[in-house]
N, C-alpha and C positions, 0 to 999 in steps of 0.2 A: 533465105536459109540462115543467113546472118543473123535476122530478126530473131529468129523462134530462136536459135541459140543464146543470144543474149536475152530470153525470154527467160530462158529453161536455166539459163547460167542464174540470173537474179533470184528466181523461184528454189533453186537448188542455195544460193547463201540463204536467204531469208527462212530457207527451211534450216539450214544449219546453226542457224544463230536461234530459232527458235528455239531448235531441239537442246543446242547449247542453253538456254535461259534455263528452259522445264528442267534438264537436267541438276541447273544452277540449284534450283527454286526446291527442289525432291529431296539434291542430298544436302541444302541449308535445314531444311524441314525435319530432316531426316537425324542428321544429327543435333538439331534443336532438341527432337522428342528421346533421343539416347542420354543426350546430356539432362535432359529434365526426369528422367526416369532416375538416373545412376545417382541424381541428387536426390531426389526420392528417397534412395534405399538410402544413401548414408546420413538422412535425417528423421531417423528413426530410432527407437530407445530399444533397439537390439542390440544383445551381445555382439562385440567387435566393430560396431557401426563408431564411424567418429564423435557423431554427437550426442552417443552413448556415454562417452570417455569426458566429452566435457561436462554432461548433466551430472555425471555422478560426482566430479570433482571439477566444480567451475575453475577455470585459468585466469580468469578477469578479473581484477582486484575490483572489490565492490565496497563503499567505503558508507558507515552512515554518519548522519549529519546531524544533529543534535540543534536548535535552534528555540529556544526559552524566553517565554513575554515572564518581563520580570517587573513588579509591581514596584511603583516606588513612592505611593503615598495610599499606604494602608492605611494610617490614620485618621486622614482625611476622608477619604473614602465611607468608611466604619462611621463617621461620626454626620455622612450625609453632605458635608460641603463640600465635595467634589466629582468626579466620576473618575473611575481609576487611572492614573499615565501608566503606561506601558512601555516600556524599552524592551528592544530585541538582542540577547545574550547569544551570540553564537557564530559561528558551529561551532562544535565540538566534535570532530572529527575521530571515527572507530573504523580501522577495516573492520569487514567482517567477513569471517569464511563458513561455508555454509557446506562441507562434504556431505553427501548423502549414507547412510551408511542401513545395515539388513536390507542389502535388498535385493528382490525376489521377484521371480516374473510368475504370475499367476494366470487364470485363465486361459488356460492352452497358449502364452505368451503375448496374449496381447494384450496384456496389461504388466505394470511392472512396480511393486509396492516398497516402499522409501521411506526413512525417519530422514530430514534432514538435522543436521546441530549446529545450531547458531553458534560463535564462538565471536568472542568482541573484541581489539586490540586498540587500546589509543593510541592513538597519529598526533603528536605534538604539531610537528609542523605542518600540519594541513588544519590546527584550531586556534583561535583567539586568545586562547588562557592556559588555565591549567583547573582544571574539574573539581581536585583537591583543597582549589585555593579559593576561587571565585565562589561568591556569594549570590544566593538569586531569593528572593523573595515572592512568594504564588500564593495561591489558595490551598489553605490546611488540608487537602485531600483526607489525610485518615479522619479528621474531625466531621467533614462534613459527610463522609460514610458512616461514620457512627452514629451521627444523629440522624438520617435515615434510617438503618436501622430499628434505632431507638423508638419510629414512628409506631412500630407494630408491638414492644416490649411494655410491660406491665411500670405501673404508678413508680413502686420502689425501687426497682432498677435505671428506670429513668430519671427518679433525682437522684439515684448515688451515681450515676456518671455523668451529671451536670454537677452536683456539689465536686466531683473530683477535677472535672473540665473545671471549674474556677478557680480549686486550689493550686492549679500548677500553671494557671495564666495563659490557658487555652484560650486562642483566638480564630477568626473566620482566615489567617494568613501565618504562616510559618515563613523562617527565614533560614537555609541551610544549604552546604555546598553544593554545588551542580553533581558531586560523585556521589554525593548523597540522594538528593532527589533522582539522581540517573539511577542508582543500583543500591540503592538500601541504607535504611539508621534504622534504627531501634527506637520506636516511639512510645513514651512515658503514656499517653490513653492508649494505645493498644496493648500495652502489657497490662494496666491496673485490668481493662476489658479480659484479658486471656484468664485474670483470675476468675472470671464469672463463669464467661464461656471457653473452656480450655483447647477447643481447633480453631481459636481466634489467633492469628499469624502475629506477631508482635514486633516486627519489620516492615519496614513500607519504604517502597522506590516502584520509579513507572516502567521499570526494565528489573525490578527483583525479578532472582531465578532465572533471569533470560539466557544469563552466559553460559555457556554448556549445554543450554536444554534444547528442546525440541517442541513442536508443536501434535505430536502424534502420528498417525503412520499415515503416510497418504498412499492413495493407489493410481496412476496414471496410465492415459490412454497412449500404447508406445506410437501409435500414429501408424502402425502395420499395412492396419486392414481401409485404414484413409489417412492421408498425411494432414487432413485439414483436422485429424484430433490429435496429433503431436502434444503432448505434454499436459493434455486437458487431462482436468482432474474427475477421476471417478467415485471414489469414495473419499472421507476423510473423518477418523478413526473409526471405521465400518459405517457410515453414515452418507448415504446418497446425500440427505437434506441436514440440515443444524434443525435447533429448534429452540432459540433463542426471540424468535419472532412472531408475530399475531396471523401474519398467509404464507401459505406456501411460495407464493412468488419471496416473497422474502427470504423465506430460508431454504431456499434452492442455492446451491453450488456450482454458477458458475468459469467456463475458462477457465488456467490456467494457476499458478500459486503468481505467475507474474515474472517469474525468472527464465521465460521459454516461450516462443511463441509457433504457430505450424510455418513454414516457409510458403514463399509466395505470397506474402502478406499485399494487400489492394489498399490503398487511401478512402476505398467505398465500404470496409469491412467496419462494426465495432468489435473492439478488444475487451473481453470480460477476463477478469482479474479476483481471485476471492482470496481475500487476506487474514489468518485467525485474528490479527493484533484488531481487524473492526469488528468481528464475528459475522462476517458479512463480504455479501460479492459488489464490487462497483464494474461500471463499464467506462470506456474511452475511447475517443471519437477524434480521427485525425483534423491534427490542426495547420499544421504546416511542415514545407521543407527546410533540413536544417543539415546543419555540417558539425562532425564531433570528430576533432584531431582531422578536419582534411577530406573527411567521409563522408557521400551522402546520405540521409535520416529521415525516415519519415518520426514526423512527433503525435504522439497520440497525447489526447489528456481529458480529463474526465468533463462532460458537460456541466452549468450550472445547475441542473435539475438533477442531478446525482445526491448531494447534500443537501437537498430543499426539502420544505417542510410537507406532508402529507395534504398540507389544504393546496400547496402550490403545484404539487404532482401526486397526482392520486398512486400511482405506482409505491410509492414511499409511506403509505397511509400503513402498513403492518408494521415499521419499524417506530411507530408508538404505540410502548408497549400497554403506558398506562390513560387513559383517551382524556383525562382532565388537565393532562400535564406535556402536553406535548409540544414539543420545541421547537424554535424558529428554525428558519435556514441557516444551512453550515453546521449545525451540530448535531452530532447523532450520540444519546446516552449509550453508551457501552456499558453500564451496568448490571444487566442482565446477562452477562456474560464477565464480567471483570469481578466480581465478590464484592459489589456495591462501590464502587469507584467510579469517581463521579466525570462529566465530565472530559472525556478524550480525542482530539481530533488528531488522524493520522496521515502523514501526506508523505507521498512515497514517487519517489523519483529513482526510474531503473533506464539504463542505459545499456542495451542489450547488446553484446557484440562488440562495443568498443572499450564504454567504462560505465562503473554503473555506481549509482549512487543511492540512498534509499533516506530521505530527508523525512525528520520528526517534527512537530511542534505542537508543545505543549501548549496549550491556549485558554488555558482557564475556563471563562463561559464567556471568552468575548472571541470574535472568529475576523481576522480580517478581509475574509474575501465575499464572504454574504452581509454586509452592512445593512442594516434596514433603518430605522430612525432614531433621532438621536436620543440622550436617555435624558432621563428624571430621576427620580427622587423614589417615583412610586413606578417606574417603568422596570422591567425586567424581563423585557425584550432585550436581542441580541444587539449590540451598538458599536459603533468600529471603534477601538482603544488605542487608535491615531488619526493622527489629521496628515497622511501621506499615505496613502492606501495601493493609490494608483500605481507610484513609480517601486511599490516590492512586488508587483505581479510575480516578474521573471524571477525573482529570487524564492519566492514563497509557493510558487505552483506547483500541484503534480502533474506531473507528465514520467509518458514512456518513449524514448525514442529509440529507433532502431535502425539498423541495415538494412533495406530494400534489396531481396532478390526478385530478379523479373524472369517470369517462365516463359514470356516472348518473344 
């Protein structure tokens, strides 16, 4: 009798501790899927939701970085004895605030349509100099779009703006302050040019008209009716696709503008990112765990075939435009989009969530992070413009890092 009772006694705990466990396991489960729901709803670009409130006016100081290859033997160069040195001038540090402003939920609300306005402030003490004062020396930019140009204009036009390029000691490099080259001067050939062609602009910077402007109206996915399309972009200025490029894969519009990403993010996902300043969408693909102020991060950052050349990833073969002249790794002409501006590689570093940064460099036609062989004389292939490559990775890269929410 003893027995069976200490039978029934063991079988009655063992039942209790089960039911105890299953019940454990129900309401952890239970409120796992409430608390993942309720996050759901407030990540969402609805009216009253929180990350409504921050999309429309981000709280994170986002700061950009300005970092300039400044040539320092143009002459040399020019006359063939050398291949050009390079020094890197920078940063030059801008907050930048970015409110969103018109804006309107459209399609029965699941979409919600935005201008953002870039607005620039220099940060002295987060830069090297002062913009006003420092000196950089590059490649003539208006010059060598002008003679582009010039490739398709008539006999007499073409030597009255070489006769005029010689009378004013036009060369393949200019030498002017960083506040200049950042945001405008007033260029002696593009004004004699505005007298031929009068909607020829007669100002030149790689950030003219940026301060105040905007990039056009975008339209975004509020992430409603799937959270996995949170802030993915739907149109941009009425436009599913650009058309700046030779395939459709090309001028598709990818993910996000980059300032947002859906919650729940996996280390297995790619991040598609589309930026006006390339005219064009890239991807990036996690790289590692990292820590910003204390926090854990995952780091996303674009693969090497992202910038590579069309013979080395056929994916890339529409982003040349013209098939005789198409360019090595690391560089992508923006041209066709830029009003013949030669030349631009953009590296964009955003830090989601904690602090966010968004790093430029200006690079001439020489790229440090696709090296390929060295140069010549009669070579004009892309070649590295230092002998330290390796140890600016970290400093030089793009990447996205972020906060990790885990739904499990």
């Amino acid at each position: 009798m003893r027995k069976g009772s200490c039978c029934m006694f063991t079988s009655g705990v063992i039942g209790a501790v089960l039911l105890i466990m299953g019940t454990g396991f129900f309401v952890s489960g239970f409120f796992k899927t409430l608390i993942y729901n309720k996050l759901k709803g407030e990540i969402t670009l609805t009216e009253g939701s929180k990350s409504f409130a921050t999309w429309k006016n981000p709280p994170t100081p986002v700061y950009m970085e300005f970092f300039i290859f400044n040539v320092t033997n143009p002459d040399e160069f020019l006359k063939g004895e050398a291949k050009p040195h390079v020094t890197t001038m920078g940063p030059y540090t801008y907050r930048e605030y970015r409110p969103k402003h018109n804006v309107s939920f459209v399609h029965s609300g699941t979409k919600v349509a935005a201008y953002t306005k870039k607005i620039f402030v220099f940060e002295p003490e987060k830069s090297v100099g002062d913009p006003k004062i420092d000196l950089v020396t590059t490649v003539n930019i208006p010059a060598v779009a002008v003679m582009n140009r010039l490739k398709g204009a008539g006999f007499w036009v073409s030597s009255g703006i070489s006769m005029y390029m010689n009378s004013i000691g036009t060369t393949m490099f200019m030498t002017h302050t960083v506040q200049e080259l950042l945001w405008g001067f007033k260029d002696p050939l593009l004004t004699r040019l505005k007298t031929i062609k009068p909607e020829t602009d007669e100002y030149f910077g790689l950030m003219l008209h940026k301060n105040g402007s905007n990039d056009g109206e975008f339209v975004y996915h509020t992430g409603e009716q799937n959270y996995l399309d949170f802030g993915r972009i739907y149109t941009w200025k009425g436009e599913k696709m650009v058309s700046f490029w030779k395939t459709n894969q090309s001028n598709m519009i990818n993910g996000t503008d980059g300032s947002s990403f859906h919650p729940f993010l996996t280390k297995e996902e790619r991040l598609n990112v589309f930026t006006p300043d390339l005219c064009r969408s890239i991807h990036m693909r996690f790289e590692k765990e990292v820590e910003l102020k204390g926090i854990p991060a995952y780091r996303f950052t674009p693969p090497r075939d992202t910038l590579a050349s069309g013979k080395n990833n056929p994916e890339n073969e529409g982003f040349c435009v013209t098939p005789k002249k198409c360019l090595d790794d690391g560089v992508l002409d923006v041209s066709v989009c830029r009003k013949g501006a030669v030349l631009v590689c953009v590296c964009v570093c955003v830090c989601v969530c904690v602090c966010a940064f968004r790093k430029i460099f200006i690079i001439l036609q020489f790229i440090l992070h696709f090296p390929t062989k060295p140069s010549a004389k009669k070579d004009t292939s892309c070649a590295p413009v230092s002998d330290k490559v390796d140890d600016q990775d970290e400093k030089n890269d793009t990447y996205i890092s972020m906060t990790p929410v885990d739904k499990s």
